[in-house]
N, C-alpha and C positions, 0 to 999 in steps of 0.2 A: 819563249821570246825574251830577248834581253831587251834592259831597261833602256839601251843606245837605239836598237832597232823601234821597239814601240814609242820612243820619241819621236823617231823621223815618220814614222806610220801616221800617228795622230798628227805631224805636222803637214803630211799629204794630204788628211781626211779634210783638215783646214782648210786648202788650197784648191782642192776639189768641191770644198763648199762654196768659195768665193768665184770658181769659174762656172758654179752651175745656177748661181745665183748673179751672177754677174751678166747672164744673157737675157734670162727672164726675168728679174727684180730688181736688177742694178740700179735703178731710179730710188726707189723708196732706199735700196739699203747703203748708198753712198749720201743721203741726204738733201735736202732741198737744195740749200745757198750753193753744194757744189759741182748740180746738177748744173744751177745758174750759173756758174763758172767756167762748168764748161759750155754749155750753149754761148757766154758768152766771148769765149777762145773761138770758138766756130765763125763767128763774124767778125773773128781780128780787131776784139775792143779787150782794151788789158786793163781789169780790175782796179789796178793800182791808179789808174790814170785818167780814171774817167772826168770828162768834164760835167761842169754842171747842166749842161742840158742833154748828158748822157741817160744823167742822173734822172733829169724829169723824165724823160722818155722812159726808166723803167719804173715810176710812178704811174705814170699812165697807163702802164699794163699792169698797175696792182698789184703788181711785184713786190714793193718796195714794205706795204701796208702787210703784206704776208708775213713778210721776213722778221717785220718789229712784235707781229703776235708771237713766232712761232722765236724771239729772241730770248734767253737769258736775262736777266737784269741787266740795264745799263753800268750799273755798280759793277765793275768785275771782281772787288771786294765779294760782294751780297752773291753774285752770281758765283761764287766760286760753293762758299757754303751751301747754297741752296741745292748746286749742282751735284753738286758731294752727299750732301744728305737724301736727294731721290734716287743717285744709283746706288745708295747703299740698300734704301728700304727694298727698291725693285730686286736686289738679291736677296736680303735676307727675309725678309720679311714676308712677300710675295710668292717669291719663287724658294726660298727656305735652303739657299747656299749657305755652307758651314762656312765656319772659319772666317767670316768676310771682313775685310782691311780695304778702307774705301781710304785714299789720298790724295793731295791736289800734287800736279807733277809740275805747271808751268802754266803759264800766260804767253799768250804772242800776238803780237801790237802789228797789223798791219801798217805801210806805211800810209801818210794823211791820217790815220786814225778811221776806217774804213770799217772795221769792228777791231773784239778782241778775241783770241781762239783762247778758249779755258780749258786745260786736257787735265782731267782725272785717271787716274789709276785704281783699277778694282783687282784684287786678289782673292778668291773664293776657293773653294770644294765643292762640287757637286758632278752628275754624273754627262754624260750625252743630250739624253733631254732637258735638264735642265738650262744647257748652255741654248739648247735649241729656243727653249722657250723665253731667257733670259734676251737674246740677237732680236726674237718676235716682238717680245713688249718694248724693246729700246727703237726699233726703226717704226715700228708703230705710233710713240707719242709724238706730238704736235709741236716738234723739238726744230730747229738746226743744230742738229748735232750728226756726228760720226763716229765709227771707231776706227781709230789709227791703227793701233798691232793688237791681235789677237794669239794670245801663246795657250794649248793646253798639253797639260804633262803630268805623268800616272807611272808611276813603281810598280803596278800590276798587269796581269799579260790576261786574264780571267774575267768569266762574267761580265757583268757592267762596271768597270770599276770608276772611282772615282778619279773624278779628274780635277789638277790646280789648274784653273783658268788666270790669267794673266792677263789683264784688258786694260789698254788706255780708250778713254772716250775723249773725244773733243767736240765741246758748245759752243755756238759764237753767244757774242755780246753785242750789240749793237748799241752805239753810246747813244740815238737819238730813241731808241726804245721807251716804253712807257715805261716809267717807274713802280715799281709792288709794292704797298701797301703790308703786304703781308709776310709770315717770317719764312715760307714755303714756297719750292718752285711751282706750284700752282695749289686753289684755295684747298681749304680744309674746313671741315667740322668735326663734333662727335657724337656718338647716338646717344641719345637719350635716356634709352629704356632698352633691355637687354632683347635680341631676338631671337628666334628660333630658324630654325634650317628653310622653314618651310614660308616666312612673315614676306607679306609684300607691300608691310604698312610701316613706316618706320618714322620716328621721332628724331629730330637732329635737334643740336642745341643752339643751332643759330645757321641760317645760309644767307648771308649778307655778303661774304665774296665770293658767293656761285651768282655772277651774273647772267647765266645762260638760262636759257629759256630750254623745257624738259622739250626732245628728251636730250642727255646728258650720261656721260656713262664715268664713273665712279669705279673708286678701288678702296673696297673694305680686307683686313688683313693678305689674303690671298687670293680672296674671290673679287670678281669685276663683274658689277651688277650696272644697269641702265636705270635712268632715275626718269620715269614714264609721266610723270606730272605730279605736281606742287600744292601744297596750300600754307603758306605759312611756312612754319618748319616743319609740315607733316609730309613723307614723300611717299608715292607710290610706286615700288621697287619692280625692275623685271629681274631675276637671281639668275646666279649662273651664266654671266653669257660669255663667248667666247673661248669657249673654251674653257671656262671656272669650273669649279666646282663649289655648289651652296654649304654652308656651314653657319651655325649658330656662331653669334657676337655679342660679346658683354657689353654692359651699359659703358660710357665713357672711352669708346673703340673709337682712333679715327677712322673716319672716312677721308680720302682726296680725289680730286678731281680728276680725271684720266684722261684728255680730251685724243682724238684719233687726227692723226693727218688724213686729210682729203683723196691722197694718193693711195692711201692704204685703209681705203672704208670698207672693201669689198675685198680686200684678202684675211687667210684664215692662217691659223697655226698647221695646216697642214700643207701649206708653200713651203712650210721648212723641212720636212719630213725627209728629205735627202740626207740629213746630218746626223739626222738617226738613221736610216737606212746604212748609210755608208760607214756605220760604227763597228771596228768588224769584232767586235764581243759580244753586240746584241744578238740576242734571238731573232729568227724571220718573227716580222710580226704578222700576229694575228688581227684577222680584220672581223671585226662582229657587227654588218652594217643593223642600221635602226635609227629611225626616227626620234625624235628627241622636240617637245612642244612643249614651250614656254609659257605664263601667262595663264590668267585666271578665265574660268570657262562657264561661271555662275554671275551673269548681268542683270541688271535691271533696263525698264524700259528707257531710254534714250541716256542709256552710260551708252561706252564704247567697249566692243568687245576687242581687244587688241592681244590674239595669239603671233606666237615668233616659230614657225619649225625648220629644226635643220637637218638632214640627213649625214647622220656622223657615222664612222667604221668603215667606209668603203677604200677600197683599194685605190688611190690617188691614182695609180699607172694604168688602172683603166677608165678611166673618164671623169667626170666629175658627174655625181646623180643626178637627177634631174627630176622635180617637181609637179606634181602635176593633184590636182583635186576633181574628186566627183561625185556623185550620186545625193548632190545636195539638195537639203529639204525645201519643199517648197516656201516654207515660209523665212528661207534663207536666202529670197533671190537678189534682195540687200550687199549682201555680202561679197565682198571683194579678197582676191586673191593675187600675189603676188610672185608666182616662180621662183621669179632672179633670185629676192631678198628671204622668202620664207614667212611674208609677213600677210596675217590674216586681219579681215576689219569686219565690223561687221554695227550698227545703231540702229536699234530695233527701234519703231516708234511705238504711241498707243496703243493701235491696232491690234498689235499682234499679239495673241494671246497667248498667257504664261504656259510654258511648257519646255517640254525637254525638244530637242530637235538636232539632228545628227547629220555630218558628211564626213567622206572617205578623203584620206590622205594616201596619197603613192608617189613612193622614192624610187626609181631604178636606173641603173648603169650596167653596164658590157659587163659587169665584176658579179652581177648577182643574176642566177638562171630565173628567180622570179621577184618580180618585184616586194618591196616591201610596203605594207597595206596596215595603216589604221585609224578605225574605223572613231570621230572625234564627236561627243554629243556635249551641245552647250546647251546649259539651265537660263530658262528665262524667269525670273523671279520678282515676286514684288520689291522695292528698297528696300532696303535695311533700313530702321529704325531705331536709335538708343531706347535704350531699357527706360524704364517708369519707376521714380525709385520711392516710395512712401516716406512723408511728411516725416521728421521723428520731432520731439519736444526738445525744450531746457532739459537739461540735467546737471543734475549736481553729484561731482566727485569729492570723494574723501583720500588726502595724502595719505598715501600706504595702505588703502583701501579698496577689491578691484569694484570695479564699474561694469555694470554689463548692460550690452544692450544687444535688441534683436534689430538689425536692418533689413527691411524688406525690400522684395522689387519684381518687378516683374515685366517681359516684353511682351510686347504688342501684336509682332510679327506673327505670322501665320505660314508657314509650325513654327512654334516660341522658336528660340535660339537660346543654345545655353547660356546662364550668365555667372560671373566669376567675378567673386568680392576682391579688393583690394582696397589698401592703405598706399600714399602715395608715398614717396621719398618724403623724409624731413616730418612725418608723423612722431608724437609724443613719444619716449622712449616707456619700455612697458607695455604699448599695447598694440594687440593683432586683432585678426578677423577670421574667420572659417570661409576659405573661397568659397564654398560651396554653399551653405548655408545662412550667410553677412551673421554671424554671431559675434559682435563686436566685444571682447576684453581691453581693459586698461586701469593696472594699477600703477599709481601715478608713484615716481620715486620719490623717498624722502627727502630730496633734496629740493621739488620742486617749488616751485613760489606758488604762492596764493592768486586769483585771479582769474580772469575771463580768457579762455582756450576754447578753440575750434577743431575738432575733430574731423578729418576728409573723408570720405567713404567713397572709392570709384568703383561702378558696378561696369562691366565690358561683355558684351557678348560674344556670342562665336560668330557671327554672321561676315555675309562680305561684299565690302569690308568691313570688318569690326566695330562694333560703335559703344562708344563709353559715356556714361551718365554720372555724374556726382552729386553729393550732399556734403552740405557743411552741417554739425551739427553743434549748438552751443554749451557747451557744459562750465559749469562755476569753477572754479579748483577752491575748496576750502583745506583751511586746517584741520588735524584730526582732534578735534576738542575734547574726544573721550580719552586722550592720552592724558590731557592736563584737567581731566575733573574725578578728582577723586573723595571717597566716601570719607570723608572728617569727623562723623560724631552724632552717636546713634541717642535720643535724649527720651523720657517720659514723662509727661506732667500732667497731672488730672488724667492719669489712664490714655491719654494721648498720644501712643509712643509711634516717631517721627525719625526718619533718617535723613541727613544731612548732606551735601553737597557742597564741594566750591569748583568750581570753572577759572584754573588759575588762569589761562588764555584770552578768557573775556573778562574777570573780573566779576564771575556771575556764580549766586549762593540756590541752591534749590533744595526743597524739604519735599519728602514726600512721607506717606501713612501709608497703613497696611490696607491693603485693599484697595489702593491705588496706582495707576500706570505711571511709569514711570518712560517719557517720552525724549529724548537728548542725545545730540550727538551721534546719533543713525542707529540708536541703540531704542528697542520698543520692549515694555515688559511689565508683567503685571505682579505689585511687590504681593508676596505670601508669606511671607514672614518677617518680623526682623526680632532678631540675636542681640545679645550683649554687646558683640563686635563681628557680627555678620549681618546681613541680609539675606532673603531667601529671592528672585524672582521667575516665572516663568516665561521664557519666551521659545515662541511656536511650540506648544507641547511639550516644551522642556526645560526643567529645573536649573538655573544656574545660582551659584553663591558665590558671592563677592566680601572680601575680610573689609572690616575695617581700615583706613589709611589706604586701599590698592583704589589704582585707577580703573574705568568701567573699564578699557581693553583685559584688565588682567579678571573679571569673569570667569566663573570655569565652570563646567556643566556637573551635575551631580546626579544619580538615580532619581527619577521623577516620582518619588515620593518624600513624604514629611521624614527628617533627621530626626533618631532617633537619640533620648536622653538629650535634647536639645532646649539650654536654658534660655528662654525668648523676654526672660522680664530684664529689667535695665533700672540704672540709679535714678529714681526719681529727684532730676536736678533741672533746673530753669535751662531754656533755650539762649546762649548765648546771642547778644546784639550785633556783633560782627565777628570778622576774624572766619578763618578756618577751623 
């Protein structure tokens, strides 16, 4: 196939999209305001002209309060940037279009000033589906917006190939719209703490312009998760929905807000599947119907249990599945079921005793000779409880010296739940923990200052939802004073013989004799000798020797026995009165 012919093919596939979406979808995919344009063409009132009690009257149908949410910024400045920067992420980022060149093409000023049309230009790479799924998330958000011309165009005649998509969109603005606060076309946060594929407990760093009340449905990199209820910045996440797929996210990941037009609450990504079908390099697809249940299945007494299931893989051209639940436990007669939406509930109260307790799910359509069946058991469970984490004391660290300590802990729950140590962000540099065991290290760098430091300890179990316990613990930061005290001057007087100390740090002189401990500076040791210009001490069962002049750090261990030919008498000379 030449590169002339598969242009006009792919420009057919286009045209063929928009006449087959244009009988059945044409509302949601031409847009709100110009749906209202034309409804309002139908009653021979012309836009441009309206008068002001035209005007109230489509206040009074609410109309008016729509259009200012589902607006742009009144800025068409702000509105341009803002607009620009979400179709870009919604390609590259989302949906992972190469190559992506996001531009502003133009503004256009009805006349009175009535709004403003802002048209963007998107130029990308990607294949059939992704244009499929790029059309889904743009007529899906809570926008007035449209797309003007849609261009795709591909060098290849083979396979899936890729395609340059070519797209103006255009947003309105409405100048009496509420003003954003924010630098984004709708709010944003970011996670706190990294998650994994499977977390439905998630940390943001602030939701103060998420005014919505959960649930709320959210866009993390690529996946579009439901944000199921709040506390604070902690959210309760449902993953995966709509068609996402879950995926682990680092700490510091935005999140934004996704919010759904009204028109399009109950449609899915498979309304578009005509554009893939109609792709003529794709494969016939294969359909592998299955069940698919969202949502945590281990409650406690009076949580809520709130499962989502959808019946995804079936052949769109014969029917759409149909939902249906049975064989439920009696102590589930609680429990509500919902067909249309897929959505299960279910608030145990007191009563009911902990236990496991099971009902049947079944999907079927025209497409499948038997239906698809599976079988759904929810754990009724006591709370969860955080962990109990033991007392620890004062301690005291030494600069360039490590610190250890054992943190205990333990849960309550019944069977335990695992628990898992952790140091939070912004902990002391130098020191870790043993998740498994709170074996806390830290040796403090030499750079650090002296002074009173808090140590954090968060112990987390596995339970659900996960519940985390901390401790602070106090430790002193000292200097390392066995750096600056060293041996000065070994003396005998009257058979007396004494070794000498100065502590240049404190300004502090100490003597000790043979046959006694020598206590300082985190250093413990019982003196056994002392040399002309050594000393001999033991500490824990073993031998160390320190020369004259060196600091205690410079110590060094020697055979645990007495130096042999080792001269131990000394100048019998008076005990200096000061000085080192």
């Amino acid at each position: 196939m030449q590169s002339r012919e598969l242009k006009l093919l792919i420009g057919l596939l286009v045209a063929v999209f928009y006449g087959v979406f244009g009988e059945s979808t044409g509302e949601f995919l031409m847009g709100t305001v110009w749906n209202a344009e034309q409804k309002l063409d139908d009653t021979k009132i012309d836009l441009d002209n309206l008068e002001t009690e035209e005007i109230d009257e489509i206040r009074k149908l609410g109309k008016m309060n729509k259009w200012k949410r589902q607006s742009l910024p009144p800025s068409p400045e702000k509105a341009t940037l803002v607009y620009k920067e979400w179709l870009h992420d919604l390609a590259e980022v989302a949906l992972e279009f190469k190559n992506v060149k996001v531009t502003p093409e133009r503004m256009s000023a009805k006349r009175k000033m009535a709004f403003v049309g802002i048209q963007i230009k998107v130029v990308a790479e990607g294949n059939v589906d992704q244009v499929r799924q790029f059309l889904y998330r743009f007529y899906q958000a809570d926008l007035m917006h449209r797309i003007v011309s849609l261009g795709l165009e591909s060098q290849q005649n083979q396979g899936d190939p890729v395609l340059e998509m070519t797209l103006t969109a255009e947003g309105l603005s409405l100048p009496d719209a509420a003003a954003s606060v924010q630098n984004s076309l709708f709010a944003r946060t970011r996670l706190s703490d990294s998650v994994d594929a499977d977390s439905t407990s998630w940390k943001v760093v602030g939701a103060d312009e998420f005014q919505r009340k959960p649930p709320f449905r959210v866009r993390i990199g690529k996946e579009y998760v439901n944000v199921t209820g709040t506390d604070g910045n902690a959210w309760t996440i449902s993953r995966a929905v709509d068609s996402s797929s879950r995926t682990k996210h680092e700490k510091g990941t935005t999140i934004e807000l996704a919010p759904v037009k009204d028109e399009m609450q109950s449609s899915t990504l498979e309304e578009f599947a005509s554009l893939v079908e109609l792709n003529p390099f794709a494969k016939p697809a294969k359909y592998e119907p299955k069940l698919e249940i969202t949502g945590t299945r281990a409650i406690a007494r009076n949580e809520k249990l709130a499962l989502e299931v959808k019946a995804t893989g079936f052949d769109p051209k014969q029917g759409k599945a149909v939902l249906t639940i049975q064989d439920v436990a009696d102590e589930l007669k609680e429990l509500s079921f919902d067909p249309r939406t897929g959505k299960v509930s279910w608030t145990p109260g007191d009563d009911v005793a902990l236990g496991e307790y099971k009902f049947t799910l079944k999907a079927s359509s025209d497409a499948t000779p038997e239906p698809i069946v599976e079988t759904v058991a929810i754990t009724l469970r006591n709370l969860n409880t955080a962990p109990v984490i033991e007392k620890v004391g004062d301690q005291t660290a030494i600069i360039g010296q490590e610190l250890a300590i054992s943190v205990k802990a333990a849960d309550k729950d019944e069977p335990a739940n695992k628990l898992t140590f952790a140091l939070p962000e912004g902990s002391p540099a130098g020191s870790s923990i043993d998740p498994n065991t709170g074996a806390l290290k830290w040796t403090p760098d030499v750079s650090s200052q002296p002074g009173r430091v808090e140590l954090t300890v968060n112990v987390t179990d596995d339970g659900n939802p996960p519940m985390t316990a901390s401790i602070k613990i106090p430790v002193d930061l000292l200097d390392d004073a066995a750096q600056f005290t060293h041996l000065t001057g070994i003396f005998e007087a009257d058979d007396d013989r004494q070794a000498r100390f100065y502590d240049r740090s404190n300004d502090k002189y100490l003597v000790v004799r043979e046959g006694e401990t020598l206590k300082y500076a985190g250093i413990e040791g019982f003196v056994m000798a002392i040399g002309r210009d050594f000393i001999l001490m033991q500490i824990k069962n073993q031998t160390y020797r320190l020369e004259l002049g060196k600091h205690l750090r410079d110590i060094r261990k020697v055979e645990n026995q007495k130096p042999k030919n080792v001269q131990t008498s000394s100048p019998k000379v008076p005990m200096p009165a000061a000085g080192p």
